[in-house]
N, C-alpha and C positions, 0 to 999 in steps of 0.2 A: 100639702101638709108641710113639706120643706120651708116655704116660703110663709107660711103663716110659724114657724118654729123659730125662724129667724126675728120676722115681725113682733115678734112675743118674747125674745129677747131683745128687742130692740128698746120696748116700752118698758122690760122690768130695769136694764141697763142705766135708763133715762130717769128712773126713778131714783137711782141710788149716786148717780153724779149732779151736778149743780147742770142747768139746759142749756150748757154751751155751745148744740148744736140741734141737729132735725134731721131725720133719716136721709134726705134728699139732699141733703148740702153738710156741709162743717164747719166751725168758725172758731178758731183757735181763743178765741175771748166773749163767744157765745154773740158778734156783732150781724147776725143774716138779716139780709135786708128783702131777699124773696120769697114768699112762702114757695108750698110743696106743687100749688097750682099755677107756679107764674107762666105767664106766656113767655116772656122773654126779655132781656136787657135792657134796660132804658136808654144802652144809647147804643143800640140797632133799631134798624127799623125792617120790622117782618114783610114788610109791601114790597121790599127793595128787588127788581129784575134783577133774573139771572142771565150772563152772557157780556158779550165783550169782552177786551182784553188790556191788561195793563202791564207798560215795561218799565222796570226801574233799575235801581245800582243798588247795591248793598250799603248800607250803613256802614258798616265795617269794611274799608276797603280791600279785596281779595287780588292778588296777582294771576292766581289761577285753582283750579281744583281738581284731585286728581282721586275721586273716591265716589262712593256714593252711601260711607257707613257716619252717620256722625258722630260714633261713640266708641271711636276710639283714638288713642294718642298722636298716633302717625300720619301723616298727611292731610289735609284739607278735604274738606265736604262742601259741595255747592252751599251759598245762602239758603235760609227759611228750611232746609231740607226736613230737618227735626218737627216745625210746626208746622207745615204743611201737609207732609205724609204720616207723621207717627201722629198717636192721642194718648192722651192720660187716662186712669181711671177718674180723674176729677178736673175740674176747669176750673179755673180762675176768672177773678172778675175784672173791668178796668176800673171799677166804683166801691171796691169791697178791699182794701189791703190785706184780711186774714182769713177769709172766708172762700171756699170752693166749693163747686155743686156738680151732681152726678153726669159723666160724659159717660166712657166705657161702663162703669158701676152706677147702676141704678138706684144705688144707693148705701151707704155706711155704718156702722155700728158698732161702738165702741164701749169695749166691756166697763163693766163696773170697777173694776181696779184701775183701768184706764192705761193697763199694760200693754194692749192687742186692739185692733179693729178688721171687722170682717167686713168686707167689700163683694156686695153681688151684681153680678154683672146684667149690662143690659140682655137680654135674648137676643133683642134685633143687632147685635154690634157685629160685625163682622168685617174681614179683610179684604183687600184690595183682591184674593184669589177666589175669592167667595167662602173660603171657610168662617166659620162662625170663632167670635173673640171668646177663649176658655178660660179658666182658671189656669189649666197646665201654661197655658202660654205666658201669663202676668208670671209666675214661676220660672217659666223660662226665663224672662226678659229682667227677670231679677238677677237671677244665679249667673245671666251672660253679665250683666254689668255692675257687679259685683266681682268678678272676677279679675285676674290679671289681666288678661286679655284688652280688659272696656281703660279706657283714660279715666287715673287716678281718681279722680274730682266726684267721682261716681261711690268710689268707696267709701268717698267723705259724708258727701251729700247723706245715704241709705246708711249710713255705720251706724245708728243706732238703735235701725232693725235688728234682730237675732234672726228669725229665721220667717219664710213664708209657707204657709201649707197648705197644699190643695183642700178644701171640705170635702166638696161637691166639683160638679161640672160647671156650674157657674160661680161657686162661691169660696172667695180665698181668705185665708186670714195670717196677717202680720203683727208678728208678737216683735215688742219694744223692749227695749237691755234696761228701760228707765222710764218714769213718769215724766213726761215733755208733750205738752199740750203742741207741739206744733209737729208731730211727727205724723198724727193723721193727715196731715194737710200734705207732709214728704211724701209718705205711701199711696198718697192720691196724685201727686205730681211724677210717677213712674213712667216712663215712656214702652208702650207694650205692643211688640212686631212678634210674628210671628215664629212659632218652632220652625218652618219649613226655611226660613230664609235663611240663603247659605248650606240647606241642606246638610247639615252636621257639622259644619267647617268651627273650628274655635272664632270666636267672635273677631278679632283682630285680622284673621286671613278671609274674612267677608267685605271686598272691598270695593268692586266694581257689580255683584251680583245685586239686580233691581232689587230694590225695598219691597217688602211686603207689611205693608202697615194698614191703618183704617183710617184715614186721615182724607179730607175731604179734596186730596188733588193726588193724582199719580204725576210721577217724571215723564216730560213729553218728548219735545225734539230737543238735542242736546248739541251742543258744540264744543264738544269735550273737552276742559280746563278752560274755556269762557263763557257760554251764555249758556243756560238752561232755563227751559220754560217745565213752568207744570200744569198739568191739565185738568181742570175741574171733573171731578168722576158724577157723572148724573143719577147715578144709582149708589150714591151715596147714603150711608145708613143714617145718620141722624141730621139729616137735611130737614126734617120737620120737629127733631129734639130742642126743648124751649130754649137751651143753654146755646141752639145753632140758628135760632130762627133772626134774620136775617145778616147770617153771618156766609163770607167766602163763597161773594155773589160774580165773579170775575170767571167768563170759563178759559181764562187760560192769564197765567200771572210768568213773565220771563223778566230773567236779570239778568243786566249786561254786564261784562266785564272789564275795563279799562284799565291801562298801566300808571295810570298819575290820574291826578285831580285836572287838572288844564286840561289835557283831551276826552274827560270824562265830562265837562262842564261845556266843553264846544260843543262833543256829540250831542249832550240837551240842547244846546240850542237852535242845532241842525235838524233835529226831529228824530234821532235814532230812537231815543226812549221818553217816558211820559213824566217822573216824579223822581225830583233828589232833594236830600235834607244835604241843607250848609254845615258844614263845624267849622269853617273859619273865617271870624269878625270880618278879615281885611277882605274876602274872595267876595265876601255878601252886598258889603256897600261897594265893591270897584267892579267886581267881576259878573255880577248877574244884573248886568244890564244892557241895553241894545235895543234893534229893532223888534226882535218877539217879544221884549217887557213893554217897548214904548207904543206898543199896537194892541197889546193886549191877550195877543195868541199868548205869552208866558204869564202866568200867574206867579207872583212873589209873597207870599206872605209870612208872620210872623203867627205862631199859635203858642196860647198859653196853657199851663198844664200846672197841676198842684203837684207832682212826681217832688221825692225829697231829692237835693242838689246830689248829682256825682261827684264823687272825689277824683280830681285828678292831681297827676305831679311827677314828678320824677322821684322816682325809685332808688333806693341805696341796694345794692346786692349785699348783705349781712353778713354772707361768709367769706366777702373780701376781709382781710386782717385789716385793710386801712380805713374802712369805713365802723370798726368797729366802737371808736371811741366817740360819744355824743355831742361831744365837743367839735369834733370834724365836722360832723355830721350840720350841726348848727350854724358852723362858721357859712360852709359850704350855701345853706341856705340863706343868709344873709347880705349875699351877693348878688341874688337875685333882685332886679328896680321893678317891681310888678309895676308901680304909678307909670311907669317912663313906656314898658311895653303895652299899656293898653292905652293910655296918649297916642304913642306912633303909632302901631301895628293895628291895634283893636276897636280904633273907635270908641273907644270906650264903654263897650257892649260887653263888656263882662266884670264879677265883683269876684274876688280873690276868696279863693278856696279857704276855710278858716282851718276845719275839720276834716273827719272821716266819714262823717253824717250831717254834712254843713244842712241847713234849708229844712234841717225835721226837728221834729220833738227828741232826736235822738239825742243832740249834739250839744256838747258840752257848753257851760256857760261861767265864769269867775270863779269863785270857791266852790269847794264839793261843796254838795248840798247835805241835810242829815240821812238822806236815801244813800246818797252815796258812801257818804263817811264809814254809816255800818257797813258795806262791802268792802272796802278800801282797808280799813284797821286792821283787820286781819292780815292783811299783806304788806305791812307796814315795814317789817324788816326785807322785802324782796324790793319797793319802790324808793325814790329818790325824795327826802326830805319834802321837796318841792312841790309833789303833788298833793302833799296835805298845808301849805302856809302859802303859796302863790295860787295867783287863778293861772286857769287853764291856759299855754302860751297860744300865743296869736300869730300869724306870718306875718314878718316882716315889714316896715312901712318906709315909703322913702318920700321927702317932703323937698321941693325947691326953698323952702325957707332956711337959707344959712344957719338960723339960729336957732331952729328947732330941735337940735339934736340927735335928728335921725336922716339925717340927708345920708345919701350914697358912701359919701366920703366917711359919715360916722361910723355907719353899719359897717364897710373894711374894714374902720380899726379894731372894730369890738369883734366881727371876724380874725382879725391878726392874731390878737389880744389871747384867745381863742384857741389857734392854734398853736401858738408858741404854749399854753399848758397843756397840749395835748403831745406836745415833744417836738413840734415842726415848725423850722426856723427857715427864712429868707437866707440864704448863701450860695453863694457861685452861680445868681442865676436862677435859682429854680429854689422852691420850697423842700426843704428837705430833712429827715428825720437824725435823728443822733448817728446814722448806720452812716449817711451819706447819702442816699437814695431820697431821686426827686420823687414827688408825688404827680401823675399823673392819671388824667381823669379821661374815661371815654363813652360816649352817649353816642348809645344808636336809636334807628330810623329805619324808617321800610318807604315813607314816602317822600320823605326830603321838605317836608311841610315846615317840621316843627329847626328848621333851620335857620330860618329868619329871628325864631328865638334864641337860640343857642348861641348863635354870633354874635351878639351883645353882651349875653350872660357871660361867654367864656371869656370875653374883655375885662369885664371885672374882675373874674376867677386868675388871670395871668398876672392883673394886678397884685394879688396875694400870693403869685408865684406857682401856679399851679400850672401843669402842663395839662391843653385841654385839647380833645379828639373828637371831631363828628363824624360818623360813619353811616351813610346810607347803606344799607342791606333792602334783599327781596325778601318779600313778605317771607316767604316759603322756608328763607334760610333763618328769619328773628327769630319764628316760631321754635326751628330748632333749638335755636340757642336759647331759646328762654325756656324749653322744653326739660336741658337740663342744666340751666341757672346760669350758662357762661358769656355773663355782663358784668358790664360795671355800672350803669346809671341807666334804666331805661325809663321813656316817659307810657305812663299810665293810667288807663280810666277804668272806675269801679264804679259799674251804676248804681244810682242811691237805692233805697227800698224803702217801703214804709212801714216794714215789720223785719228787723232781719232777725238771724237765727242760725240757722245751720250751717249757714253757705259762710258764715262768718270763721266757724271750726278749719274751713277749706283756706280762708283767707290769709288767718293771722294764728292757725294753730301750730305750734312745734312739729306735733304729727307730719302734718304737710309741707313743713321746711326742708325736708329730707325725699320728697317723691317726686320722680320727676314726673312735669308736667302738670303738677299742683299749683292754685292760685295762689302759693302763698309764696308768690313770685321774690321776696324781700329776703327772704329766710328766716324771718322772726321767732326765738326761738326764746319767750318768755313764760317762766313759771307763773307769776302774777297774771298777765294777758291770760293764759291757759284758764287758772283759776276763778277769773272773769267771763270766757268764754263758758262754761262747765255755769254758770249762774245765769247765763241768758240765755240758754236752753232750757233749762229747768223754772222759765219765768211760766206762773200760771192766769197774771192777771196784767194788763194791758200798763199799770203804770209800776209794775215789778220789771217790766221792760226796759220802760223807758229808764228807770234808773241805773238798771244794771248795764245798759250800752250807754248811758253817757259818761258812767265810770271807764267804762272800754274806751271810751273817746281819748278821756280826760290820760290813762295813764298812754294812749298810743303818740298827744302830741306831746306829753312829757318826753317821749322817747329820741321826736325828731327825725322819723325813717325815711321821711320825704319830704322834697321841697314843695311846697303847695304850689298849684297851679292857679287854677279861673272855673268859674262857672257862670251859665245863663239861666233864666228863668223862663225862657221861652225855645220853644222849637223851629227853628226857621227851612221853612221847605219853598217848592219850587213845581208847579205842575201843570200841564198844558190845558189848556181854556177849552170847554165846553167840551171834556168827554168826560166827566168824571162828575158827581153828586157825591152828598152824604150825608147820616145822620142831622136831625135836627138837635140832638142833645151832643154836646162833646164830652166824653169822661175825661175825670178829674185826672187817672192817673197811667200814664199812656205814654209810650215810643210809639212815634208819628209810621214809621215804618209798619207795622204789625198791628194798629190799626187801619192805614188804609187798606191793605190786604186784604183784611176782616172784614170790614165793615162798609167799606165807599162800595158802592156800584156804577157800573158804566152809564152814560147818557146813552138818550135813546138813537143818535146821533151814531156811535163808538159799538153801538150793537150792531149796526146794520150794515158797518164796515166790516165788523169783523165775520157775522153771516154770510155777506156776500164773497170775502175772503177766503175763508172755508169753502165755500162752494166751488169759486176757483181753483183752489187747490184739489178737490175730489173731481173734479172735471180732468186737470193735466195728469191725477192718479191715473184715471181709466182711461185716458188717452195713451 
């Protein structure tokens, strides 16, 4: 009767909203591409063996890890730990940007007002301890991460739930502060562990006690602050669920850890581990090469992907007083010779960051448009004349043509030019403000990479008189210090999205200028931005989106907060020959990491190494 009461709201629900979605899934612009009967993904394949093993490195380079909670502020959590152990009430697609369908909840329903949606859960979900996945528990795992306790980014993320309430045993419901068509899609993206873990402990002093999640691996042999494997659980609940058929076919997936890029890039060569994605131009064409490339045992390849480009750049910290004048800000990126470091350094494999949403539909283009304009008017008296009679600025160009007038030498003067209105003149030596005080500038670093850059750039920047600092740090210490703001310039990647929304309020909200450990790592703390944010949340239709983030665009490079970096249009990874297969279909929109995980399965070759391994190993147990 419950579950036909439910049913029966779900169709009168569907009656009175436009069919932006289907019990079984949701789609923030009504885009589902699966019905309620699909068997499964188009780009898994259900046949895929289960078994064998895969090692790799983290994408995000880690120094070490000293936790096993990933949600909260303080210290470090092994890689993958969140997707591999924890689950959502809903899953995501790699083929679908706005759309998710039923993982822990069997399904969604979303009231008539379009204030609340109730989420029932599967029967069969259950935890790694065997207890069955509740209502009380999504509740739980709310209220922990919501809390002080959970890192900030959390409060951002869920801030525009009001509250969750148990119904029933399986059936929970999340009422919204506000109409925002992509908040069902938030409340189904909840990460949901269990009441018992940590046994009553406040969430933040749960730190080394094992996970209790439903997620298709438990933590296996560990090597405390370096390698951790996780172990495929065989009695896994939704191992025959359509949204998992042939998904997280590996039974046992370990990540190595390495202090630098060169001994992480030897041990691949040497055979410690199976699979690493490159992030740098120079490392790709000089450094992955040799005997395992030129024999074949190493595979090199290049994958293409339709993902919108990441922003990267270096960072202005906002609540430094000296970076607050735009003019600084400007000069400062003008110094930059992107032509000269992707000649030398990059091979030329990569095209200069424009935007914040370079590579998508997001991203800003020459004059507003009339979409734009009606949001922009309004905030006329808060933005700079410029954003309504120039197009949108561009990064910087530098040409060997003497007579072009933007060679290196032009951009300093119109740099100089620049700072001298901003109060900071050439004398004694050093750039210096009406006080006396030289300006000096300091960029740090956790792996010493991005110093090949910096050496040249801060050449130019001395020319104008700036006193310039590179600082390597350990991972473990940036984090702190970015944890609560104390930089001057640090370099930065924001992966793109092909819908954003919420996580944007974390990014570049006022709110989150002030918290520590909020991504809005710059401290941007604009009324206008605000006002643009607070519009792209409340977009109800796919091209109310796109105009009101490329408004977002458009006033964020008016502002200048960062120096644009580089992006690629391709993924370049690296993985050992003949243990590894996968899908015949590749999705469109994917980090190479977290698909192969997903989706590759071992050759039949990598299974029977790793069976007979195992065996070994239980033979020297009982011995």
């Amino acid at each position: 009767m419950r579950k036909f009461c439910l049913r029966l709201a779900f169709w009168l629900s569907w009656l009175l909203v436009p069919p932006s979605w289907a019990a079984h899934a949701y789609a923030q612009f009504g885009d589902i591409k699966y019905p309620a009967n699909f068997q499964n993904f188009d780009y898994a394949n259900p046949l895929a063996p289960k078994g064998g093993e895969i090692s790799l490195v983290p994408p995000t380079r880690l120094s070490n890890f000293d936790k096993y909670n990933p949600f909260t502020l303080k210290g470090s959590a092994p890689p993958s730990l969140n997707g591999l152990v924890f689950e959502t009430l809903l899953t995501g697609t790699l083929d679908e940007p706005t759309t998710a369908y039923g993982l822990l909840a069997q399904d969604v329903t979303l009231a008539a007002d379009r204030l609340s949606a109730v989420f029932t859960l599967n029967p069969l979900a259950k935890f790694h301890n065997g207890d069955a996945v509740l209502a009380a528990d999504v509740k739980h795992s709310f209220d922990q991460l919501t809390s002080k306790e959970a890192a900030p980014q959390y409060r951002t993320i869920f801030g525009e739930i009001s509250t969750v309430t148990v119904l029933s045993e399986r059936a929970v419901r999340f009422d919204f502060k506000r109409v925002n068509a992509e908040l069902p899609l938030i409340a189904g993206s909840l990460p949901v562990f269990s009441r018992k873990w940590g046994e009553g402990k406040p969430l933040d002093k749960i730190v080394i006690d094992a996970p209790i999640g439903s997620g298709p691996y438990r933590i296996g042999k560990v090597n405390f602050g370096k390698d951790i494997s996780y172990e495929r659980d065989t009695g896994y609940w939704a191992r025959e669920l359509n949204v998992r058929r042939g998904f997280f076919n590996f039974d046992r997936i370990t990540y190595k850890i390495y202090k630098d890029n060169t001994a992480q890039l030897e041990a691949f060569k040497a055979g410690e581990f199976d699979y690493i994605q490159a992030f740098i131009a120079r490392e790709w064409a000089r450094a992955y090469t040799g005997r395992g490339f030129d024999s074949g045992a190493l595979i090199k390849k290049e994958l293409k992907h339709g993902n919108a480009g990441d922003f990267q750049g270096f960072l202005f910290n906002m609540r430094r007083e000296k970076f607050q004048d735009v003019r600084v800000r400007q000069a400062i990126a003008l110094a930059m010779d992107f032509e000269w470091l992707n000649r030398q350094l990059f091979y030329n494999a990569y095209t200069r960051v424009r935007g914040y949403f370079v590579g998508s539909d997001f991203e800003a283009k020459g004059l507003p448009t009339a979409a734009e304009l009606k949001l922009l008017e309004p905030l006329r008296a808060l933005l700079p004349a410029a954003v309504f009679t120039q197009a949108v600025p561009q990064a910087p160009v530098t040409s060997l043509d003497s007579k072009s007038g933007v060679t290196l030498r032009d951009n300093l003067r119109q740099a100089r030019d620049l700072l001298t209105q901003a109060g900071w003149n050439y004398r004694e030596g050093a750039l210096r403000n009406a006080k006396g005080e030289a300006f000096s500038l300091e960029f740090l670093d956790n792996s010493g990479s991005m110093g090949r850059v910096v050496t040249p750039y801060a050449k130019n920047l001395e020319k104008l008189g700036f006193e310039v600092n590179y600082k390597v740090i350990d991972f473990a210490i940036l984090q702190k210090r970015l944890d609560v703001f104390d930089f001057e310039i640090i370099s930065n990647r924001l992966v793109g999205s092909e819908a954003p929304g919420t996580e944007l309020l974390e990014r570049f909200g006022s709110k989150a200028a002030d918290i520590e450990g909020a991504s809005n790592v710059m401290g941007l703390k604009s009324p206008a931005v605000d006002a643009l944010l607070d519009q792209i949340v409340s977009a109800t239709t796919r091209p109310e989106l796109v105009a009101r983030v490329q408004a977002l665009d458009r006033v964020l490079r008016h502002g200048h907060y960062a120096v644009p970096h580089w992006y690629s249009s391709i993924h370049r990874v690296a993985y050992r020959a003949g243990r590894f297969e996968q899908p015949a279909v590749t999705p469109r929109y994917y980090q190479p990491e977290a698909w192969v995980t997903s989706n590759w399965w071992a050759s039949s070759t990598n299974i029977a190494a790793h069976v007979r391994a195992s065996h070994a190993l239980d033979l020297k147990q009982v011995q």
